[in-house]
C-alpha positions, 0 to 999 in steps of 0.5 A, a space after each residue: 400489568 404495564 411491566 408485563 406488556 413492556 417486557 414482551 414487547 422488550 422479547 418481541 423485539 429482540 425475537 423478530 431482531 434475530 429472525 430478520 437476522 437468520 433470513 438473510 440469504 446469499 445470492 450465487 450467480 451462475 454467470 458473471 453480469 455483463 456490466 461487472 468491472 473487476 478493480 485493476 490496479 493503477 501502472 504506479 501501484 504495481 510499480 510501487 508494489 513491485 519497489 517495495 518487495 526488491 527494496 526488501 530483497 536489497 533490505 536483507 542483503 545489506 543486513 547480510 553484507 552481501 553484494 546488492 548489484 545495481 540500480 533497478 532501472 524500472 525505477 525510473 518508470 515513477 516518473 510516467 507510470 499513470 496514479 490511481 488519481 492522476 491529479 496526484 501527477 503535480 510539482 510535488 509529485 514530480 520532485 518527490 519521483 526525482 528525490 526517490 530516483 537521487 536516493 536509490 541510485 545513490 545506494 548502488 554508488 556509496 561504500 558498503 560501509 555507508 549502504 545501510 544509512 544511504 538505504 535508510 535514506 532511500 526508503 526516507 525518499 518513499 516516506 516524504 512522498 508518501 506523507 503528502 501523497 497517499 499515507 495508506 501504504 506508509 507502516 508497510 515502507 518503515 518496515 523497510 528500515 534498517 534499525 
């Protein structure tokens, strides 16, 4: 007799668990709340986004053995773009930006012989940084390597 009761509670609860489930609703609004505040992305986010997807243009054109052209001076903006969290603006920060800017310019300035260790070096400047930093976006930069 206690087994029969056990076991229907036993279905009771997983009957009830699954209705719970069910009535779950989804909320449509027709206008937008006064207080909602959509994320913007930080000034050094974007730049970073924006490193990531020339470095693999210059990438692909160092595998190819064609021409790189110049050193992309908005580069240069790492040293003022505000961080999502500006207390990462410290010492550490500053001279990792100077070891970057060091790195890449020197990529437009080595042979083309010597391109694919010095581009393997530039992308080694992000990684160092982005160890100490902020590792979320380091398996995206090792793809940048060239093997």
């Amino acid at each position: 007799m206690k087994s029969k009761i056990l076991i229907a509670l036993f279905l009771g609860l997983i009957v009830s668990c699954q209705t719970k489930k069910e009535t779950q609703r989804i909320k449509i609004v027709k206008e937008v709340p006064s207080n909602f505040q959509m994320y913007k992305t930080s000034e050094m986010a974007e730049l970073m986004r924006n490193m990531l997807a020339k470095n693999k243009e210059v990438r692909t054109k160092i595998i190819e053995g064609e021409e790189i052209g110049d050193f992309n001076k908005e580069y240069i903006k790492i040293h003022t773009a505000k961080l999502t969290d500006s207390t990462d603006f410290d010492e550490n920060f500053l001279a990792f930006a100077k070891y970057f800017e060091r790195e890449h310019r020197a990529l437009f300035e080595v042979s083309k012989e010597e391109r694919k260790e010095q581009f393997n070096n530039a992308v080694a400047s992000c990684l160092a940084c982005h160890q100490v930093k902020c590792k979320g976006p380091i398996p995206r930069i090792e793809k940048l390597l060239i093997k």
